[in-house]
N, C-alpha and C positions, 0 to 999 in steps of 0.2 A: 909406441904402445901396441901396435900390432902385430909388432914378432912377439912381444912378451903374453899376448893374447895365446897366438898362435904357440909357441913354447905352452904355454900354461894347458891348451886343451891335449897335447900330443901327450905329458906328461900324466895329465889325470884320465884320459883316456886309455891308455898305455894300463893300467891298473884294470881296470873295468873285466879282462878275462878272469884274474886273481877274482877281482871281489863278487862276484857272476858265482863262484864255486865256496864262499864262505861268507858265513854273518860279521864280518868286518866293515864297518864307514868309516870313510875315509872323511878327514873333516877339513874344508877349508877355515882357514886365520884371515881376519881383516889385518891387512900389514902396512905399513906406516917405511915411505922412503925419509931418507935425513937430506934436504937440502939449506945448512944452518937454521932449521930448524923443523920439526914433523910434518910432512906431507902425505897425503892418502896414495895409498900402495893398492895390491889386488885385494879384491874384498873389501873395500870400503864402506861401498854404497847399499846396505844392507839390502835393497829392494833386486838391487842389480846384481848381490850375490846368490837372491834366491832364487833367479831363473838362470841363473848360470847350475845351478845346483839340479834344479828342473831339469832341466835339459842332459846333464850328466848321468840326473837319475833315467831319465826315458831312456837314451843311450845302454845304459846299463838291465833295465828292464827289471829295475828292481829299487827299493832304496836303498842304495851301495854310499851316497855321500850327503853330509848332511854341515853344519856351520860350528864352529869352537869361537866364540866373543873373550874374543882380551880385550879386560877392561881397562888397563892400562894404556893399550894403544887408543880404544876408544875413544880415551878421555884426554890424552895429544893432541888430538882433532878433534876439540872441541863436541863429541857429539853425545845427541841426549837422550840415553835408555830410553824412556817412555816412545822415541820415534823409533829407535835402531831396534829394539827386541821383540815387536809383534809384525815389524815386518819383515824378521826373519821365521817368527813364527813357530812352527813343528821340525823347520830347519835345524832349528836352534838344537844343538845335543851335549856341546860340552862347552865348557867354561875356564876361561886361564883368570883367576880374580890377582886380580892388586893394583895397588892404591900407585899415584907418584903425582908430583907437582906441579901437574899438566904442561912442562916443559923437557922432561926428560920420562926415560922409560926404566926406572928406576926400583922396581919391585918392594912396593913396598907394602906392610900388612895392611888391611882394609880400617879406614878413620884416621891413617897416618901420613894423608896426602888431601889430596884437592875433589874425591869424585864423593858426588850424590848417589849417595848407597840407596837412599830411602828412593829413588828412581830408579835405580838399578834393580832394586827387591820388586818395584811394583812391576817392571814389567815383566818380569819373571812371572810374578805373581798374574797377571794378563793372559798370559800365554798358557798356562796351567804347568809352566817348566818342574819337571820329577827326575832329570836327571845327575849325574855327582856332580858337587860344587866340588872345584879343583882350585888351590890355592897356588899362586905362582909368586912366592915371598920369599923364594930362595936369598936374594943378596941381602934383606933385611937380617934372617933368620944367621946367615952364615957371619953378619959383623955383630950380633950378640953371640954368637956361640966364642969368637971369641975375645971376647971377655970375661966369660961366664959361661961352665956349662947349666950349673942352677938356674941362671936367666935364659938361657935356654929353652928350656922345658920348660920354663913358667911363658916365655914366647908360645913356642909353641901350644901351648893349650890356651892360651886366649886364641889364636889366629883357629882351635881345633872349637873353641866358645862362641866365638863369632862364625863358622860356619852353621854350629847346632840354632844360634838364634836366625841368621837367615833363612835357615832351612825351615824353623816356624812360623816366619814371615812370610816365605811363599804359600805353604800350604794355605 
C-alpha cells in the first residue's frame, strides 16, 4: 500500500505546476480492486479522501483537486450516501451515476439495479451539491441501441428524465 501511496502522490503532484496556471480540477474516483469479488481501492474512505485532497490542495495553493463519486463502485462496497457524500462535502465536484447489482460494476441506468437513489438524492441534497449530474450508462444504453435505435432514444431520454427529476430533488 505504500508504494501505490507513494506512486499515487508523485503522480498528482506531478500536475500541480499545470493546474497552478489553469482553472482545471483534477478529480480523484473512489476505485474498487477485484479480488473475486469488490474490494476498496484509493479513494474509498470518503473522510480519508478529503484530506488527502486537502493536503494536495494546500500543496497546490489553490483548489486544483477536488472528488468524482461513482456510484456504482460505491454501491460494490456496500457504502451508504447519507455517510460517503457530506463527508466528502465541497470536495465533492463531479459525479459518475449508475445503477448495477451490487455484485458487479455493470453500468447500469439508475432504478435498474440495487442502489438507494432516495440517499443518494439526500445527501447531495445535504451538501447543497450544484454541480453536472454525469451519467455513466454507457453498457446499458449501447445493448439497447442494438436492438433498437427507437429504444434508443426513448433509453436515453428517460436516463436524460431521471437526471431533470434528481436535479429537482436536490435543489
Amino acid at each position: 500500500q505504500a508504494d501505490i501511496d507513494r506512486m499515487n502522490d508523485h503522480m498528482y503532484e506531478s500536475l500541480i505546476p499545470v493546474l497552478q496556471r489553469t482553472n482545471v480540477t483534477v478529480c480523484l474516483e473512489n476505485i474498487f480492486s477485484w479480488k473475486e469479488t469488490a474490494v476498496e481501492g484509493h479513494c474509498q474512505n470518503a473522510k480519508e479522501a478529503s484530506r488527502y485532497i486537502e493536503r494536495l490542495n494546500e500543496k497546490a495553493g489553490k483548489e486544483a483537486f477536488g472528488f468524482c463519486l461513482d456510484t456504482g463502485h460505491a454501491n460494490l462496497l456496500r457504502k451508504d450516501f447519507m455517510a460517503v457524500i457530506p463527508e466528502l462535502g465541497a470536495h465533492l465536484k463531479a459525479l459518475h451515476i449508475h445503477d448495477n447489482d451490487g455484485n458487479f460494476d455493470r453500468h447500469l441506468a439508475p432504478f435498474t439495479g440495487t442502489i438507494d437513489w432516495f440517499r443518494f438524492i439526500m445527501g447531495l441534497r445535504e451538501i447543497g451539491y450544484s454541480h453536472d449530474l454525469s451519467f455513466e450508462t454507457f453498457a446499458q444504453v449501447e445493448r439497447v441501441k442494438e436492438f433498437s435505435e427507437e429504444l434508443e432514444n426513448s433509453w436515453l431520454k428517460l436516463i436524460f428524465e431521471i437526471g431533470k427529476t434528481f436535479r429537482k430533488l436536490i435543489e
